[in-house]
C-alpha positions in Angstrom: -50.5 -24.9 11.0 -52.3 -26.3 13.4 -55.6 -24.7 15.2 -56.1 -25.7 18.7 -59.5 -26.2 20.1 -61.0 -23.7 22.5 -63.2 -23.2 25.3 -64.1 -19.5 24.0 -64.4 -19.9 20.2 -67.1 -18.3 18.3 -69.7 -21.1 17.2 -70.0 -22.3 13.7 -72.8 -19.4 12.5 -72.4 -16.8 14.6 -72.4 -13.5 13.7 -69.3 -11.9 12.7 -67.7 -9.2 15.0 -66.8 -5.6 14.0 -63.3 -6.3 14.9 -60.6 -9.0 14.6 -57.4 -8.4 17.1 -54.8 -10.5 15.2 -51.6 -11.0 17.5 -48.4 -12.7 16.0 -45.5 -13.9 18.7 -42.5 -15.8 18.9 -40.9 -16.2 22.6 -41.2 -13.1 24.7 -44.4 -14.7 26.6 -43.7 -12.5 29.8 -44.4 -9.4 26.9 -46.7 -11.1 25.6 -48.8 -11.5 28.9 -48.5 -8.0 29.9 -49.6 -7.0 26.4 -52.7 -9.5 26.9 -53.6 -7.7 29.8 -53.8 -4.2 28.5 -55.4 -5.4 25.6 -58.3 -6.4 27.7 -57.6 -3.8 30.4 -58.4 -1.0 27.3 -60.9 -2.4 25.4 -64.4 -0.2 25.0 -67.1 -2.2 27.2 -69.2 -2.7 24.2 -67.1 -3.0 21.3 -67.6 -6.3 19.3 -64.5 -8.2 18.6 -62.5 -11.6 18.6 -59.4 -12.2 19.4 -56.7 -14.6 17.2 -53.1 -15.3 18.8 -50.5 -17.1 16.6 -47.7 -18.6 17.7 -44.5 -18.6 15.2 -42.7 -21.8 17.0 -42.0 -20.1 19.8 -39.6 -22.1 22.5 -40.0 -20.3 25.7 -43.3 -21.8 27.6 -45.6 -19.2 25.5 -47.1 -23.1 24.0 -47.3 -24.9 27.0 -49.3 -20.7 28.5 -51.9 -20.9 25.0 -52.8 -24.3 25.6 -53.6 -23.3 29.5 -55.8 -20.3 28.1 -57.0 -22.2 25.0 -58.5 -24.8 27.8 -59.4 -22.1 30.3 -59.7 -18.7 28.8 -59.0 -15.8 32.1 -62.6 -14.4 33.2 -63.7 -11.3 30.6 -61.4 -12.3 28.1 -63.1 -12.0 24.2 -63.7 -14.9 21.9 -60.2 -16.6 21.5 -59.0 -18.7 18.2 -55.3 -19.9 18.6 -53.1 -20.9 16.1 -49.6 -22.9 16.0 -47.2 -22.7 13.0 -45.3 -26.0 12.2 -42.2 -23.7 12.5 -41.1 -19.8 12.5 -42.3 -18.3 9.4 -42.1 -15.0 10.0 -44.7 -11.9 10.6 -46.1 -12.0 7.4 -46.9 -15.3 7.3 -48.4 -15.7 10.6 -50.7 -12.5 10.0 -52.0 -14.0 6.7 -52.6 -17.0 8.3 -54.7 -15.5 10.8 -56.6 -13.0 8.5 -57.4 -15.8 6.3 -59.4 -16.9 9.2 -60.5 -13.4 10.9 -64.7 -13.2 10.8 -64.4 -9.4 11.7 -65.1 -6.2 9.4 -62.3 -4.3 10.3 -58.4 -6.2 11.2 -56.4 -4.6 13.9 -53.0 -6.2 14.2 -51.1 -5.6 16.9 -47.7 -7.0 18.4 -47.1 -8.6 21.1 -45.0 -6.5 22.2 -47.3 -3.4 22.7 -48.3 -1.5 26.1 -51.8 -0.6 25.5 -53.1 2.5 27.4 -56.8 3.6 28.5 -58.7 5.4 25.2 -56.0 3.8 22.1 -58.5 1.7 20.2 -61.4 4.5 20.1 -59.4 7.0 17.6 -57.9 4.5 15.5 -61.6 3.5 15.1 -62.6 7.6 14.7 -59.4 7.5 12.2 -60.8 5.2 9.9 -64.6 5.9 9.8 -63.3 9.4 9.2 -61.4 8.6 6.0 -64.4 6.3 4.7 -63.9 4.6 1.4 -60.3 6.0 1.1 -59.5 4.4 4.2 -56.1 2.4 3.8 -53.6 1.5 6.4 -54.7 3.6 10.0 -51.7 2.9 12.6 -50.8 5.2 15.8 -48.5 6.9 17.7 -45.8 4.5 19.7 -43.9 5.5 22.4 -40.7 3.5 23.1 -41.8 1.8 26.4 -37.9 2.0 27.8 -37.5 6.1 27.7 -40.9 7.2 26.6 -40.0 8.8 23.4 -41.9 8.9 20.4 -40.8 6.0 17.9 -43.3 6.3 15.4 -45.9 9.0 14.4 -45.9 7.2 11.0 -43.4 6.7 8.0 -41.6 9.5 5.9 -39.0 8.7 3.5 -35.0 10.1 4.0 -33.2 12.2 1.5 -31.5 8.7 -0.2 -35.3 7.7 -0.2 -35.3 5.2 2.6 -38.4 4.9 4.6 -37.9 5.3 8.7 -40.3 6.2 11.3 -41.5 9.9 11.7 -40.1 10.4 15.7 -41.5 14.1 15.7 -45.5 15.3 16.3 -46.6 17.6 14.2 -47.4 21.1 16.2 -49.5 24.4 15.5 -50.7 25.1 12.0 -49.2 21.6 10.7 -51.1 19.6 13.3 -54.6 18.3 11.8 -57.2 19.8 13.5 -59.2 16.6 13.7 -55.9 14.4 14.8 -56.0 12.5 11.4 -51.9 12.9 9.9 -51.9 11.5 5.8 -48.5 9.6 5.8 -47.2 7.5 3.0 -47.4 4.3 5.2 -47.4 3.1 8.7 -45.8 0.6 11.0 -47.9 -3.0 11.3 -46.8 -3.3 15.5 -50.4 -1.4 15.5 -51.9 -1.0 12.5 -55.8 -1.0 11.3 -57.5 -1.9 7.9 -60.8 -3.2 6.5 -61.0 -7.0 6.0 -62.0 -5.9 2.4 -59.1 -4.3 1.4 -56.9 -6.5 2.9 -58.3 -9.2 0.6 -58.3 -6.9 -2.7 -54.4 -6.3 -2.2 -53.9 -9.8 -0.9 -52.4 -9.1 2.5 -48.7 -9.0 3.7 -46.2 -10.1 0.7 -44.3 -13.1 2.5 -41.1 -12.5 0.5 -40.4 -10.3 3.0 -38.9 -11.3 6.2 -39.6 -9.4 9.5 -39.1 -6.2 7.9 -40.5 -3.9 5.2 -44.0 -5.9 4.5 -46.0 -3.0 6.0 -44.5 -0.7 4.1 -44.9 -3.1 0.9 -48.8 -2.9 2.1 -49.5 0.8 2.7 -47.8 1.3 -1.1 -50.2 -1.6 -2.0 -53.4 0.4 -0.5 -52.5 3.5 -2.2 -51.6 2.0 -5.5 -55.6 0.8 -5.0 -56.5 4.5 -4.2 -56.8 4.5 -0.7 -54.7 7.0 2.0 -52.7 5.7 4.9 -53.1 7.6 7.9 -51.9 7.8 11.8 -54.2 8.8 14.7 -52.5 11.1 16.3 -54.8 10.7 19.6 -54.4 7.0 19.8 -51.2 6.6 21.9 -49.2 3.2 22.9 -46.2 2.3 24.1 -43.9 -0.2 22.6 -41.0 -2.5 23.2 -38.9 -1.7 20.2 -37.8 -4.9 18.2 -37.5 -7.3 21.2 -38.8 -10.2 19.0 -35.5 -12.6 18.6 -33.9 -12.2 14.8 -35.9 -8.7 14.3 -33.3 -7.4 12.2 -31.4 -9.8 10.9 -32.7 -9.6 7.5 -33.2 -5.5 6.9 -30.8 -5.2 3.7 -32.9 -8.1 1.9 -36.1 -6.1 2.9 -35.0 -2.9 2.1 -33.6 -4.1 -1.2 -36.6 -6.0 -2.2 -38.9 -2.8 -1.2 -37.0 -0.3 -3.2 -37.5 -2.8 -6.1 -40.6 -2.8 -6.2 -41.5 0.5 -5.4 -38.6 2.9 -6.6 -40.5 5.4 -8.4 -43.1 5.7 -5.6 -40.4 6.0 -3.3 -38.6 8.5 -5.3 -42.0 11.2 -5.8 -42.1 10.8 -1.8 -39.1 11.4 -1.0 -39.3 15.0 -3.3 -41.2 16.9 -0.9 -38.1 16.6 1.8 -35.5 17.1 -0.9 -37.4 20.5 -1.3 -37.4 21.2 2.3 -33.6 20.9 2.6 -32.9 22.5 -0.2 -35.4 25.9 1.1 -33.5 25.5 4.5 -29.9 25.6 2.7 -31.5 28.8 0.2 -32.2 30.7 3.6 -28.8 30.0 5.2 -27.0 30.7 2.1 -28.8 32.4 -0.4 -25.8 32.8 -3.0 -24.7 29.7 -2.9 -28.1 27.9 -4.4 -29.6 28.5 -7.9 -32.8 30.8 -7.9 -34.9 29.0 -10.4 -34.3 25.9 -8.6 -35.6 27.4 -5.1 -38.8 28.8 -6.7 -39.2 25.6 -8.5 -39.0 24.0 -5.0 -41.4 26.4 -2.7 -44.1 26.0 -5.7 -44.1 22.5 -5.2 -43.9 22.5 -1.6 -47.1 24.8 -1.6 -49.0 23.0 -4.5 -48.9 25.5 -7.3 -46.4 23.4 -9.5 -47.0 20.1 -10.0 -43.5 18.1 -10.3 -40.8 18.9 -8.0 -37.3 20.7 -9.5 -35.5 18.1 -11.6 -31.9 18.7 -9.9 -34.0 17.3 -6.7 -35.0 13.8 -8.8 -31.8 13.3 -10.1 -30.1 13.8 -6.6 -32.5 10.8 -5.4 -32.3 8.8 -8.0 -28.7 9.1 -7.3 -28.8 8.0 -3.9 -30.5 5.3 -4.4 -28.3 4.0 -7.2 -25.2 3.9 -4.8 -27.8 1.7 -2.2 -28.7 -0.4 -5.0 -24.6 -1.0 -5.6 -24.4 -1.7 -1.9 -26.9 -3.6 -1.9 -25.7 -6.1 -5.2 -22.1 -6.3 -3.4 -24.0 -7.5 -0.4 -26.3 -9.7 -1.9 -24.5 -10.7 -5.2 -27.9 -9.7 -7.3 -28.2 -7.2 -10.1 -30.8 -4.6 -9.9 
């Protein structure tokens, strides 16, 4: 890694910011200029904060554009640390390396990648002084920038317990009134946390490889006690997976995630399985067994504290048969 000197870094001694913007890229420099320029297009007049890009052996001109703006930083622009990787390692990597030298209270990574729009930052920052010391991982809601849509309001887990991105808002009585949604983990293309808990859980895990790590995290900040959350006000808009080789190595990641974290993933995955279920019990009554259904509404509405055992056995089915798929991918036992 190398660290190259610039005209707008903080001198040795200075007082720390509130906030360190850490920004990962590999190619994409056109995204990654437009993202630059909302970044400081959006950000609050007086909030405190530095900025650290690192560049994961990128090949298309973005080395030749940071070494421009590492001599010249643009007019307005915050105070600028740039790093270089020897080679691609990967998100995880390149985010530890840059936390590992953030000065700020509060980390706020972000991908290149992003669209930032007028008034994002300032409920992610409402989200997370809200939540106090059981802040964990705060992230947002992300529009895809091609149609619009939502692509993430946060993570929720499928009924084979995979973890995929929440694409629906929540509306009426199941929106929070004050815009603060508990969700088992978030997405890192915009995610928040304390500088302090992203030491005491040691940061991304970089056995993972452009995939899952985030996840990994979130389950890391609530194993420490803390609550992942998405600020529903705080709205971006993102170009979905445009890095090169985003997805080349999802079955490793998923497999290595479910690992670690089956059980977890299991107990959240319960609360859907007793949704289903309720919705098959009102289309066909007859066909589903009664104890199981009350079993099921009681521990959808917190008066019973473990979910039916049918619905735990059906998961830990599910993921069994991944596990198989997984081992005849992979040739590993699980």
């Amino acid at each position: 890694m190398r660290l190259l000197p610039c005209s707008s870094a903080p001198p040795p001694g200075a007082t720390p910011p509130r906030l360190s913007l850490i920004v990962p890229l590999y190619n994409c420099l056109g995204l990654t200029q437009a993202m630059l320029a909302s970044l400081h297009a959006t950000l609050p007049p007086g909030i405190d904060a530095e900025l650290l890009l690192v560049d994961d052996g990128s090949t298309d001109g973005s080395r030749s554009w940071l070494e421009e703006i590492a001599a010249r930083p643009p007019a307005g622009w915050r105070p600028l640390r740039i790093l270089l990787n020897e080679r691609n390692r990967g998100f995880a990597v390149s985010n530890n390396r840059a936390a590992a030298l953030a000065r700020g209270e509060l980390l706020l990574l972000l991908n290149n990648d992003l669209v930032l729009l007028p008034g994002w930052l300032e409920p992610l920052l409402a989200a997370h002084r809200r939540l106090g010391d059981r802040a964990g991982l705060v992230g947002n809601v992300q529009l895809d920038a091609a149609t619009g849509e939502v692509d993430h309001a946060g993570l929720e887990l499928t009924l084979s317990g995979k973890p995929v991105h929440s694409r629906a808002l929540p509306t009426g009585r199941a929106r929070p009134r004050d815009g603060v949604r508990v969700v088992p983990a978030v997405t890192g293309a915009c995610l928040l946390l304390s500088r302090a808990l992203w030491e005491e859980i040691g940061g991304f895990d970089e056995g993972y490889v452009n995939g899952g790590e985030d996840i990994d995290l979130g389950y890391r900040a609530r194993a420490a006690g803390r609550v992942n959350a998405v600020a529903l006000r705080s709205v971006v808009r993102h170009h979905v997976s445009s890095s090169p080789g985003r997805k080349a190595h999802d079955e490793h990641n998923s497999r290595r995630l479910a690992l670690r974290w089956r059980a977890q993933l299991i107990a959240d995955t319960a609360p859907a399985w007793c949704r289903a279920h309720l919705a098959d019990a009102w289309v066909q009554p007859l066909q589903t067994e009664y104890r199981v259904t009350v079993l099921a509404a009681l521990f959808l509405a917190e008066l019973w504290p473990t979910p039916p055992p049918e619905g735990v056995l059906h998961i830990a089915r599910a993921m069994r048969r991944e596990f198989a798929r997984w081992d005849e991918l992979c040739g590993q036992g699980s």
